[in-house]
N, C-alpha and C positions, 0 to 999 in steps of 0.2 A: 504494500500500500504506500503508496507517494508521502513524504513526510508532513505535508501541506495537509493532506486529510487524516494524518493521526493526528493531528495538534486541534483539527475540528472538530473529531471525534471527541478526542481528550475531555475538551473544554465542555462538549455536550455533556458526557457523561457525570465529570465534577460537577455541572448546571443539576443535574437527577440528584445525586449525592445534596450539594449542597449550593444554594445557587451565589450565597454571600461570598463563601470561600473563594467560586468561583471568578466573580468580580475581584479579589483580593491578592489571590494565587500570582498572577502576572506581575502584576503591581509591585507589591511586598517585594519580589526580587528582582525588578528590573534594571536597578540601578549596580547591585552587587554582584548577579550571575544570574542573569534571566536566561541562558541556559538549563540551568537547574528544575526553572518551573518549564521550560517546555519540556524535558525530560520528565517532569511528574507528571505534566497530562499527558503527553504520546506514550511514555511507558506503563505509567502504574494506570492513569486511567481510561487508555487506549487499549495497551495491547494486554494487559493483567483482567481489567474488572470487565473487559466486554466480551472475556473468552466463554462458553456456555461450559456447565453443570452443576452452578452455585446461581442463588437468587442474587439482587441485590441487599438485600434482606441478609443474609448467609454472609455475604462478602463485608457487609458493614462490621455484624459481629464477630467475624474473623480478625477484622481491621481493629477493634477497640479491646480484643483479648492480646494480641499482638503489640498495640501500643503502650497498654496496660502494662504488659509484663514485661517490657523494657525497661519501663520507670522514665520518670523524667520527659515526658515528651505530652505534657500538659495541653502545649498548642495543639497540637494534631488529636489530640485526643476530642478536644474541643469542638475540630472540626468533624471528625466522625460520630460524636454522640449525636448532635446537630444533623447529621446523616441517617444517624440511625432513625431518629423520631422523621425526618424529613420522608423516609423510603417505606415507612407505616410501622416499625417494631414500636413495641409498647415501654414504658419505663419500669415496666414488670420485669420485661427479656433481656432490658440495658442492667439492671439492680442485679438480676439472678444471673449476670453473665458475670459478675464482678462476683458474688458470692461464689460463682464457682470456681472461681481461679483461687481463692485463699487456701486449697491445700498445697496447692501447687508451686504460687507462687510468693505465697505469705503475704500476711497482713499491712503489712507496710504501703507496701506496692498498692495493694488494694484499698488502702485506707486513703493513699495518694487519688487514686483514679477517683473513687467515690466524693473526692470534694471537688475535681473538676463536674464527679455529674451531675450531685446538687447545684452550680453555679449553673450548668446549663439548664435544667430545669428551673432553675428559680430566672432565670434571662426568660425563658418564654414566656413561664407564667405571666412577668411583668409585661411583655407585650401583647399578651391577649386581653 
């Protein structure tokens, strides 16, 4: 596929995901390596999240168990919670995906991600 339409593609797909990040993804690193962000839409969300046998749904919770268990990557995590509720998961599946990582990955980690998730839930609340 011509690079010109994975970066179309890309950009559609982060729009499905999340459409703010979207607008922000360019941006935020234009000035320091906007290579970077075109590599994240034509890689991760061209040629990764458009491949078939996971939902959107499936790929979200893959992405915030993954973030999760890195540690430390509060932004991105921000951005895929915000994914997750955008692509229809409930904050029942976002809560019990974070509970099930504490054997695995311990509490810390987990006590980390769950204060990014309260802040994304208490951000939407406030704008509905």
């Amino acid at each position: 596929m011509e690079n010109k339409q994975r970066l179309i593609n890309g950009k559609a797909m982060l729009q499905r995901v999340d459409a703010e990040a979207a607008d922000h993804v360019m941006a935020s690193l234009d000035r320091v390596a906007p290579d970077v962000a075109k590599l994240i839409l034509e890689f991760a969300f061209n040629d990764i999240y458009t491949r078939p046998g996971l939902s959107l749904q499936q790929r979200e919770l893959v992405t915030i168990t993954s973030l999760l268990t890195q540690g430390d990557t509060a932004d991105q995590l921000r951005v895929h919670l915000n994914g997750c509720l955008n692509v229809g998961l409930s904050r029942t599946e976002i809560v019990e995906t974070c509970i099930h990582c504490i054997p695995y990955v311990g509490f810390p980690k987990v006590l980390n991600a769950l204060t990014v998730v309260k802040e994304v839930f208490t951000k939407k609340e406030d704008l509905s």
